[in-house]
N, C-alpha and C positions, 0 to 999 in steps of 0.2 A: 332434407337439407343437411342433417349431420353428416350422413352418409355420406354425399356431395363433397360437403368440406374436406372429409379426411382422404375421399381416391383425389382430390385436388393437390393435396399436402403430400399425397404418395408421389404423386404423378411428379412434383416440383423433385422431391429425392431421386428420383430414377433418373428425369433429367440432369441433375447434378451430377449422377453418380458416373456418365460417360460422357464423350462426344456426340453421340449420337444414337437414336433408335429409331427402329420402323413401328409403323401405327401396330403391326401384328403383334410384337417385339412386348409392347407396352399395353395390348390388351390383355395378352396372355398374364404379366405379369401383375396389372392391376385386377386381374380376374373379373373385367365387364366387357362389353361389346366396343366394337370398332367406333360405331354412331358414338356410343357414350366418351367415349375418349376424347373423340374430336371436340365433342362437346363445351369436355372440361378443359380440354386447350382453349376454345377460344373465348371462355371464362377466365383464365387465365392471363389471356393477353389483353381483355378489360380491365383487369389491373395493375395494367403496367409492366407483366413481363415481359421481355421480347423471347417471344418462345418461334421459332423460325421455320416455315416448313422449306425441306432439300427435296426438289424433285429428281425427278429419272430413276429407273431398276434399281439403284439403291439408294434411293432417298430416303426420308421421315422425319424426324424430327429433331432438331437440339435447341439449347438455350443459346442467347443473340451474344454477340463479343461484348468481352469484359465479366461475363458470369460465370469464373471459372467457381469462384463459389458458391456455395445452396445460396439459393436467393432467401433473403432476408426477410421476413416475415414481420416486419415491426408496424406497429403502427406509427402515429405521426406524432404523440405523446413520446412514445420510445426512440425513433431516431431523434427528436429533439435531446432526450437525455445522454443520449450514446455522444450527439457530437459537444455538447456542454463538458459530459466527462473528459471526453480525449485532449478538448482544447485547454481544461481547468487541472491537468494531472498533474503533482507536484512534481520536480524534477528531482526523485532521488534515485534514481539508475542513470549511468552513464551513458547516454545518446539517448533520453526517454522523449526527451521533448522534440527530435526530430520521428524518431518511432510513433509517436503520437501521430504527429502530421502526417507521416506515411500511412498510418492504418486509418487514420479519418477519410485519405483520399481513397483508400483501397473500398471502406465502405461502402462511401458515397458510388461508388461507379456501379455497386451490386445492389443498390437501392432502386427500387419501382421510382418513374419520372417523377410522380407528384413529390416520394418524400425527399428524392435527391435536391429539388428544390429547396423542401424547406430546409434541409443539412445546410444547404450552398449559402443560405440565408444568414446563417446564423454563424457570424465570425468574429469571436473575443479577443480582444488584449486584455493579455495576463500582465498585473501588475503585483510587483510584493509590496509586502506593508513591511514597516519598520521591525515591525513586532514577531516576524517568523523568525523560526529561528533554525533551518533544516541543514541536518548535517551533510556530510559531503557525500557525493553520488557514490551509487554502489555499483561492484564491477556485478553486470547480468550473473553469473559463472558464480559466484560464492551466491546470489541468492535460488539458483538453479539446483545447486547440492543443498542449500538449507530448506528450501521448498520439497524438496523429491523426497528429504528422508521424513520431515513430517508426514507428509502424505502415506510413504509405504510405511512408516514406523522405523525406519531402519537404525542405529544407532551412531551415534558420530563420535568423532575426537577431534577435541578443541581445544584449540590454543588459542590464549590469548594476545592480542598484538597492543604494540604501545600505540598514543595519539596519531604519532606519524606515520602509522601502516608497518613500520620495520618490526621483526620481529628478537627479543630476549634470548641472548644464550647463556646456557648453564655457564653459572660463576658471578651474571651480571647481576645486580643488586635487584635489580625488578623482574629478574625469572622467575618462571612459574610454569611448571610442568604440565604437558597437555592432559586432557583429563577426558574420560570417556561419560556420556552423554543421550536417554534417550530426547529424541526433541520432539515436543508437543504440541509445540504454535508459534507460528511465526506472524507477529504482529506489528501494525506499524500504528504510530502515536505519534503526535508533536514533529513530524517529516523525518523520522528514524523507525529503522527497521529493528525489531529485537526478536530475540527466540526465545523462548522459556520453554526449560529443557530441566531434569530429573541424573542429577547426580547417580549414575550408577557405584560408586565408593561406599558413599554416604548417608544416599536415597534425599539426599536433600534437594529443594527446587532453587533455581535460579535463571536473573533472563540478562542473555549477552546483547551489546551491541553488536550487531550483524557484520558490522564495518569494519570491526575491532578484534573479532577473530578469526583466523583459518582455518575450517572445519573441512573433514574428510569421514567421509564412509567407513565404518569399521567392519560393520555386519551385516549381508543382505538378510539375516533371519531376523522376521519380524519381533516389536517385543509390544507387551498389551499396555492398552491404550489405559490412562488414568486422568484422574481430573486432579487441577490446579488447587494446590490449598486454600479452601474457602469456596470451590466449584464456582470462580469468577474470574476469568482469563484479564479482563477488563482491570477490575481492580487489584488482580494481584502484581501486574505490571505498572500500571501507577502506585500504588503506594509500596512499592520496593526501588529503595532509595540506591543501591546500589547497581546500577545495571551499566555498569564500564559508560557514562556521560564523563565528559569533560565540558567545564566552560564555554564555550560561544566566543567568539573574537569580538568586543564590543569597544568602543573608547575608553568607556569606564567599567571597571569589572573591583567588585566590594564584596566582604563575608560579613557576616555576624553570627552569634552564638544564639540560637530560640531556646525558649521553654515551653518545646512539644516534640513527640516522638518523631524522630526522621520518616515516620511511614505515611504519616500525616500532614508532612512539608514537601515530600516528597508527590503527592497525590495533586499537590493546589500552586508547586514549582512549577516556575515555566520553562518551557522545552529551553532547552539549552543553558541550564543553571542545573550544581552538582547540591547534594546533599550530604551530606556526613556525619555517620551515626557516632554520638556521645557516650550516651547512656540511655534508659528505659524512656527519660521525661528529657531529652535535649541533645539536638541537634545544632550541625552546621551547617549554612545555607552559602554559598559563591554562588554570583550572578552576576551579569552586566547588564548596560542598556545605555544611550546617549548620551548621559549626564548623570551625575551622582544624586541631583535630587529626585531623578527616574529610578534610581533602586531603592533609596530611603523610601516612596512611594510605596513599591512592592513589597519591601519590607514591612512596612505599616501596615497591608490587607493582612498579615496572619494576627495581627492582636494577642499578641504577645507582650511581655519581655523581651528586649535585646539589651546581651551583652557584649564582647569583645568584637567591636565594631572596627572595620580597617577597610581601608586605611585610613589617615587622617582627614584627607578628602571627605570620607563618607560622612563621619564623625559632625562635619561642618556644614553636609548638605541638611540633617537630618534637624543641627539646630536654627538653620532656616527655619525649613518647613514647618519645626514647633513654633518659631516665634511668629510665622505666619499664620498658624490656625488659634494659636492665641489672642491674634489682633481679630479675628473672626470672631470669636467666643466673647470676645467684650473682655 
């Protein structure tokens, strides 16, 4: 049966791999008999492939229209997942969410009938919630050169871009020289893309917003691969408070001063609120959300100290909400 299985799985590649073959063509190459072949074709097309026979002097075999791709091998577990994802994928690249649709349909048509069914079956409305907070789409083309050089290792240089995409020039109060860079991961969190990338100057680590710089290839020579201070990609991205965020567009947008390390406010901040480092024990936190008693709220879950609270709005949601949880407490 094993056996079976994998000239099955062979036979599927060979048919992918052209238009078409003769029975002789495809015994030779699956190295069994003619009988056996035909066999595994029409095991094959009990599962739903349309595997086609062409007759006349040069006939044989290929896969039926629409298979320009290998035929998809999933089960009905896994195309359920496959079409959940493509329908559920956040919109942070520029034309994702028609690209999405495109490749769910492209799927679906290289799907065996039974699981095209249940694909066809299964169609979402994507709704946001109040509470995301994902920044603006990325052009494909900057995550294309920031994927390619993680992957080869290759080194980049990077500049940094202001909020609005334009870019600083020498003289202007907020330039900042590009700075060369190997990049080690490119990850995405809270609907932003970052890279954490290895100061070549310095040897220091640090992770950009993807959005927010212009990177370019410097070196096709590769350079060796290291791990993230603390060998946690995870957490070294969340609790580094600096990674070029700006604010969030909210109605209401408020600071205040904590008494805990930005690496620590930074880690339990929500996506789209800025952190800024004080000193060892205090931080500054900018946030927004629909209402000013909405931030005094999030401010509360760190349990903390707050001081220099702004604006005066905020100031006045927060002593609401104390004199609300006082009339609670008795």
């Amino acid at each position: 049966m094993a056996d079976t299985s994998r000239r099955a799985l062979r036979l599927l590649s060979l048919l992918a791999a052209r238009p078409q073959w003769s029975l002789g063509e495809l015994a030779t190459r699956l190295g069994a008999g003619e009988r056996t072949v035909r066999r595994d074709i029409e095991t094959l097309r009990q599962l739903d492939f349309p595997i086609v026979t062409v007759h006349g002097p040069g006939g044989g075999y290929r896969l039926g229209a629409g298979h320009t791709l290998p035929p998809l091998l999933f089960d009905e577990d896994q195309a359920l997942a496959v079409a959940v994802a493509l329908q559920t994928a956040p919109s942070t690249v520029f034309g994702l969410g028609d690209d999405a649709a495109r490749a769910l349909d492209a799927l679906t048509q290289v799907m065996p009938a039974r699981l095209r069914a249940s694909m066809e079956a299964l169609r979402l409305t994507r709704l946001r919630n109040y509470w995301e907070f994902p920044a603006p789409p990325i052009d494909p083309a900057a995550l294309k050169t920031v994927g390619a050089a993680v992957r080869h290792r290759h080194p980049l240089t990077v500049e940094v871009l202001r909020a609005d995409g334009s870019r600083a020039e020498p003289g202007d109060g907020d330039f900042t020289p590009a700075v060369r860079v190997e990049p080690h991961h490119l990850v995405v969190w809270a609907g932003r893309w970052y890279l954490v990338a290895r100061h070549l100057a310095d040897e220091a680590w640090r992770v950009y917003r993807v959005d927010r710089i212009h990177a370019r290839v410097s070196s096709r020579t590769p350079f060796a691969a290291r791990d993230v201070p603390g060998g946690d990609v995870a957490a070294f991205v969340m609790t580094t408070h600096d990674r070029g965020d700006t604010p969030a567009t909210w109605q209401c947008t408020g600071s205040a001063r904590l008494n805990l390390p930005a690496g620590t406010v930074a880690r339990w901040a929500p996506g789209g609120s800025v952190v800024e480092h004080l000193d060892a024990h205090h931080c500054r936190l900018t946030l927004g959300a629909w209402s000013w008693a909405g931030i005094a709220g999030i401010l509360a879950t760190f349990d903390t100290e707050l001081t220099e609270v702004r604006p005066a709005e905020l100031i006045d949601a927060c002593h609401r909400l104390a004199h609300r949880f006082s009339a609670v407490t008795g």
